[in-house]
C-alpha positions as semicolon CSV with decimal commas, in nm:
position;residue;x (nm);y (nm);z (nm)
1;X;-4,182;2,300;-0,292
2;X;-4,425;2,274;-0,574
3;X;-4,364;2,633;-0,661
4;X;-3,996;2,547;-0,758
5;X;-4,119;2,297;-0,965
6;X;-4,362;2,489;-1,151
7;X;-4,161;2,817;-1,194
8;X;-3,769;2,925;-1,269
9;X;-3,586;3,014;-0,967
10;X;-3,391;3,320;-1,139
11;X;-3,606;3,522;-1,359
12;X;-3,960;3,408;-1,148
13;X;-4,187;3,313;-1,519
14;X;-4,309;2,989;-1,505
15;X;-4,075;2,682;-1,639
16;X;-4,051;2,401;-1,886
17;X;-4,256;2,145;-1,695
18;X;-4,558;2,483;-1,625
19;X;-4,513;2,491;-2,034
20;X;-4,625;2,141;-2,100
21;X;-4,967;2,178;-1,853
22;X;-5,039;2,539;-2,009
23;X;-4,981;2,381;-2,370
24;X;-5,212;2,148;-2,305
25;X;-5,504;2,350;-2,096
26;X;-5,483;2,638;-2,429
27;X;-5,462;2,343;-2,705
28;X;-5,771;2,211;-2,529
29;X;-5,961;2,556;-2,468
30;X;-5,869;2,689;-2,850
31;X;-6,036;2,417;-3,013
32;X;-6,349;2,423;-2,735
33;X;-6,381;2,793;-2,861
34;X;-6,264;2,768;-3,199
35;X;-5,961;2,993;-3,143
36;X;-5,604;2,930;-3,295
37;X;-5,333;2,983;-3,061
38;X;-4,946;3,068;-3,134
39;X;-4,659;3,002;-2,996
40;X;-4,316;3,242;-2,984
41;X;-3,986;3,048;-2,960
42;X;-3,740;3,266;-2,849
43;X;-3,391;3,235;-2,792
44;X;-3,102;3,508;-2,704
45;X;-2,802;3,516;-2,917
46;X;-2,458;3,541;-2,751
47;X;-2,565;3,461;-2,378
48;X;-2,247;3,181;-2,376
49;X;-1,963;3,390;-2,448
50;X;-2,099;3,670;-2,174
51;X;-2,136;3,406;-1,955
52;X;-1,724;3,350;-2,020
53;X;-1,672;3,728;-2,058
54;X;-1,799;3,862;-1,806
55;X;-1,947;3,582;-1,569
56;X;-2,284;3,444;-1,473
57;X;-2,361;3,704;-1,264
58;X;-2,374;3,900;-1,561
59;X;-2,554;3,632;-1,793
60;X;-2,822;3,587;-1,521
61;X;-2,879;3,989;-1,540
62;X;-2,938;3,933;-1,901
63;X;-3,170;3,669;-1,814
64;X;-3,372;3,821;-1,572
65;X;-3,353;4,185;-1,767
66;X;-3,484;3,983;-2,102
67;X;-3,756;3,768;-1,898
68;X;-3,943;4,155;-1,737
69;X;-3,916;4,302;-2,063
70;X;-4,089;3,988;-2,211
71;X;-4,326;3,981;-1,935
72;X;-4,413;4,353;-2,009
73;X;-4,526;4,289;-2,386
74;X;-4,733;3,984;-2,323
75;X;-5,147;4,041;-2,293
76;X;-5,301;3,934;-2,025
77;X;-5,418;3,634;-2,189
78;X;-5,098;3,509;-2,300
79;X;-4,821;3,307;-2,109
80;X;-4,447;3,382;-2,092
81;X;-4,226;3,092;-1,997
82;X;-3,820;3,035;-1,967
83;X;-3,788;2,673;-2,136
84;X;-3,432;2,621;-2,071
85;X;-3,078;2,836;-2,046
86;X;-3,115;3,098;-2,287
87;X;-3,479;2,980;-2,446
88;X;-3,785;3,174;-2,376
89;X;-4,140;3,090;-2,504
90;X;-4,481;3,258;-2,533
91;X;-4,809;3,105;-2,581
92;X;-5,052;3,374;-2,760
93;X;-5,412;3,315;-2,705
94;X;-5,652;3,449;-2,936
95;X;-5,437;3,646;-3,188
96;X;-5,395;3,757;-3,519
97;X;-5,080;3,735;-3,781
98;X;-5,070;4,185;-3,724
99;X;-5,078;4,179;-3,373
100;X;-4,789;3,886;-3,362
101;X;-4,586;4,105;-3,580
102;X;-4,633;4,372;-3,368
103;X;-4,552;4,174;-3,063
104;X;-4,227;4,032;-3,235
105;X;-4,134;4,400;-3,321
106;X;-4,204;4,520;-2,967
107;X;-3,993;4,264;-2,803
108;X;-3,713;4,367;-3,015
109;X;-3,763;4,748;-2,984
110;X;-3,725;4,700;-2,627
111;X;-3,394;4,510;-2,644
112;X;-3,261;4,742;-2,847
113;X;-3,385;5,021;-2,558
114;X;-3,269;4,876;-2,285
115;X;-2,925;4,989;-2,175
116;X;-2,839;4,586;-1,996
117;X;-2,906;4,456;-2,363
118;X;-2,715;4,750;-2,543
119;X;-2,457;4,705;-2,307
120;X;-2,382;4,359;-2,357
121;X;-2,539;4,337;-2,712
122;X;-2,811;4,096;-2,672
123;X;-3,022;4,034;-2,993
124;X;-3,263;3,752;-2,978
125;X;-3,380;3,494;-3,270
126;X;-3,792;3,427;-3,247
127;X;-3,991;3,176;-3,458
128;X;-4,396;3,173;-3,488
129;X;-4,580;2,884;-3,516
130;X;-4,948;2,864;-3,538
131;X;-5,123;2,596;-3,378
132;X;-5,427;2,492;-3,537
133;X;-5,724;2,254;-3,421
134;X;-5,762;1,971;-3,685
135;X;-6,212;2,058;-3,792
């Protein structure tokens, strides 16, 4: 029972309420170690209208398909979360403005490679922020 309340039932990454503890734990541990952490904020474009197009079976395909491609581009360090509906986020620990760029360009490479997301033309929108300890 804690498990459902920790982690989303359809594509199995950890959930909104597992984002507010693991905010908190890497907000804490970046300024112990003097790290900045960064945060993706991802969201999929068009997810309602193939949700009325061609059902939710199909939407929660796109879900799940999005949420292992994420999961793939993610270090080890880092933490992949569905937020809500269509919204995804990523915590990065311990990275650099190249390697988010390259992150943000992998994530979209692999949309783009994937034949569920060309077939129902899934883009996603992402936003960076850094988070920064206040020394």
């Amino acid at each position: 029972m804690d498990q459902l309340m920790f982690q989303d039932n359809l594509t199995r990454l950890a959930n909104r309420n597992q984002f507010s503890i693991a905010f908190e734990n890497s907000v804490k541990m970046s300024i112990e170690k003097k790290r900045h952490i960064s945060l993706l904020l991802i969201d999929l474009d068009g997810l309602k209208s193939i949700n009325q197009m061609h059902g939710r079976k199909s939407g929660d395909l796109v879900l799940s398909t999005f949420a292992s491609l994420l999961s793939q581009c993610i270090h080890f360090t880092d933490q992949v979360f569905r937020y809500g509906g269509d919204q995804f986020t990523v915590i990065l620990n311990h990275v650099e403005e190249t390697s988010i760029t390259d992150l943000v360009k992998q994530i979209c490479t692999l949309l783009q490679n994937n034949l569920i997301m060309r077939e129902f033309d899934i883009a996603c929108s992402i936003s960076h922020t850094d988070v920064k300890d206040s020394d």
